[in-house]
N, C-alpha and C positions, 0 to 999 in steps of 0.2 A: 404410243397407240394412236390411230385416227381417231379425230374427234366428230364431230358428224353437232352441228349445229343446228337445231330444229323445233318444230312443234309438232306437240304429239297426237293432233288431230289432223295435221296436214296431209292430204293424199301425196304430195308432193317430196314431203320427209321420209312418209310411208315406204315409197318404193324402195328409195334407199336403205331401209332399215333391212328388209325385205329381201332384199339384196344382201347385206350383208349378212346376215342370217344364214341364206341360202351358199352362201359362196363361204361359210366360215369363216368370216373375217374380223378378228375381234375391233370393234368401235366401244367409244364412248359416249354419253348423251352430254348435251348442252341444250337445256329449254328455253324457250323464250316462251312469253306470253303474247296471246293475239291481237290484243288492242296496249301492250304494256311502251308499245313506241321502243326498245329493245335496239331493232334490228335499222332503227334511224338513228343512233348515237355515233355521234365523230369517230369512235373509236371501232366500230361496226363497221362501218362505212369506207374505214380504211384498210378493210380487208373485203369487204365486198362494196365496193360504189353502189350495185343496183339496191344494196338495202334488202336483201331477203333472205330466208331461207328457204331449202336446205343449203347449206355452205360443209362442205368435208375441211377438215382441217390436217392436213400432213403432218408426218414424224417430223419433215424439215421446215416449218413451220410457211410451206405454202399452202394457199387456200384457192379449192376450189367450188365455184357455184355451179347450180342448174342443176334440175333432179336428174337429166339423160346424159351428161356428164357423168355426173357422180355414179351413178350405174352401171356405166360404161366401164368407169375405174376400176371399180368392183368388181367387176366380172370377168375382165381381162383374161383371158388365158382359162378359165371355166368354162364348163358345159352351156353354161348361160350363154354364153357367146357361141355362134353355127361356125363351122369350119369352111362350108362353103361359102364360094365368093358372092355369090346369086343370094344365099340365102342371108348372108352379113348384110345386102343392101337390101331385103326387104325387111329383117331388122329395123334399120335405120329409116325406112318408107314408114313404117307403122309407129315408130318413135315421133317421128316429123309430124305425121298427122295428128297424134296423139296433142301432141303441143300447138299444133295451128285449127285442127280442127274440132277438138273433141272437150280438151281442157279451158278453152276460154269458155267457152260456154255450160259443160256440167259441173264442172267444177266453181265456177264464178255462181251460180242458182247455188251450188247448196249451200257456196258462203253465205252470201246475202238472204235465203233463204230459213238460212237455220242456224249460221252464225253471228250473223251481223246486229248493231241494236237497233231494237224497232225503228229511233227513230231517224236511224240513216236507210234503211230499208225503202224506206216513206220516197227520198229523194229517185232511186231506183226501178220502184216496182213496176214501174210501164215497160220497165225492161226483157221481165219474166216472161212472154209469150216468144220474143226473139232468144230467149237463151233456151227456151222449152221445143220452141222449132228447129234449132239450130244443132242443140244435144241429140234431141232425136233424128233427125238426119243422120250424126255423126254414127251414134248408134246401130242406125239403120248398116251404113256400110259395114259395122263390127259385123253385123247379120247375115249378112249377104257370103261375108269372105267364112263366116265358121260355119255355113249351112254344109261346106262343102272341105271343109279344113279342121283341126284341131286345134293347131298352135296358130300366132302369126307369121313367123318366121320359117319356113321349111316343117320338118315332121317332128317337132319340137318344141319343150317350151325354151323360151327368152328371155330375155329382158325385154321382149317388143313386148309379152305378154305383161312381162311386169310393169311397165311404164301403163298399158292400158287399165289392168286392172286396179291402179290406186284409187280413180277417180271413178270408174265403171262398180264397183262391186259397193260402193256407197253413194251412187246415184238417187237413192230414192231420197234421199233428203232433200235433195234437189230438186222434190218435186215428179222426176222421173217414173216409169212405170215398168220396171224389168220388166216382167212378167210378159209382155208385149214383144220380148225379143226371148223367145225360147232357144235360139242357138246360143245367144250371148248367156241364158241362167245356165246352160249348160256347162259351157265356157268358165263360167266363174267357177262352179263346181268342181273343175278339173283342176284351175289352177288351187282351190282349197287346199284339194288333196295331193298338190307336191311335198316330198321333201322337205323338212326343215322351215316349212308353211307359217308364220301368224300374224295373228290377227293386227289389225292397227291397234287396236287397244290394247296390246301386247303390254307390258312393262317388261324392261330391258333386264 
């Protein structure tokens, strides 16, 4: 069985779960804790260098990292995945931005915002107005593209949707203000109510 290496607060595990859920894929969980230092042991490390999770773990004992990886894996050959060529690259358009534009910054505030301890918070918090502008910008374009669309990918949902919606539908811990993006509450809504849907605090 895949083993799926992770924390269960992670938006980033999340999708993966998410995914495999969706795609019937049976996994297994591996937790780590978030300050337990875990995923920096020599013996972690030599399966994954970068040191993090989510890591998938293979029947043939190779291991793969990165949550749009591991989704990708997942979905292979499923409805998750568009059959068109057009629509597999704007997939991948909305995966990329997801990771360059959207996730370093909502996702970094709600760590440090609501997970991290106060008093490493202290070292960062002049950061908060550049991760609060930088989210909502990100956001903004989620806005712009569902005012006039459903899915991200063609006429469909994805995995563009899932990769967006890990860190988008627990934004507000971050400080965020959905409410502010009515196509995006909409958005979230819809993805709720797919198929085989749950929540992150799901237990496995």
């Amino acid at each position: 069985m895949l083993v799926l290496h992770q924390m269960q607060i992670s938006g980033n595990c999340y999708k993966c779960r998410l995914t495999a859920k969706q795609t019937n894929t049976p996994i297994a969980l591996k937790e780590y804790g978030l300050h337990d230092g875990m995923t920096r042991t020599p013996e972690f490390l030599a399966k994954n260098p970068n040191g993090r999770v989510p890591m998938l773990e293979l029947e043939d004992g190779r291991f793969l990292p990165e949550s749009g990886a591991i989704i990708a894996y997942l979905a292979e050959g499923s409805k998750l995945v568009p059959q068109s060529r057009w629509d597999r690259a704007q997939m991948l358009q909305w995966m990329f931005f997801e990771q360059y534009s959207h996730e370093p910054y909502v996702a970094v505030a709600r760590f440090w915002l609501a997970y991290a301890p106060k008093e490493q918070l202290e070292a960062k918090k002049h950061l908060a107005p550049e991760w609060h502008a930088k989210g909502n910008a990100a956001l903004g374009v989620m806005e712009t593209h569902l005012k006039s669309h459903d899915w991200f990918a063609g006429n469909s949902y994805s995995i563009a949707d899932i990769a967006l919606y890990g860190y988008t539908h627990c934004a507000e811990e971050g400080g965020f203000t959905l409410g502010d993006f009515p196509a995006v509450s909409r958005w979230l809504r819809r993805v709720a109510e797919q198929p085989g849907h749950v929540t992150m605090a799901a237990q496995w």
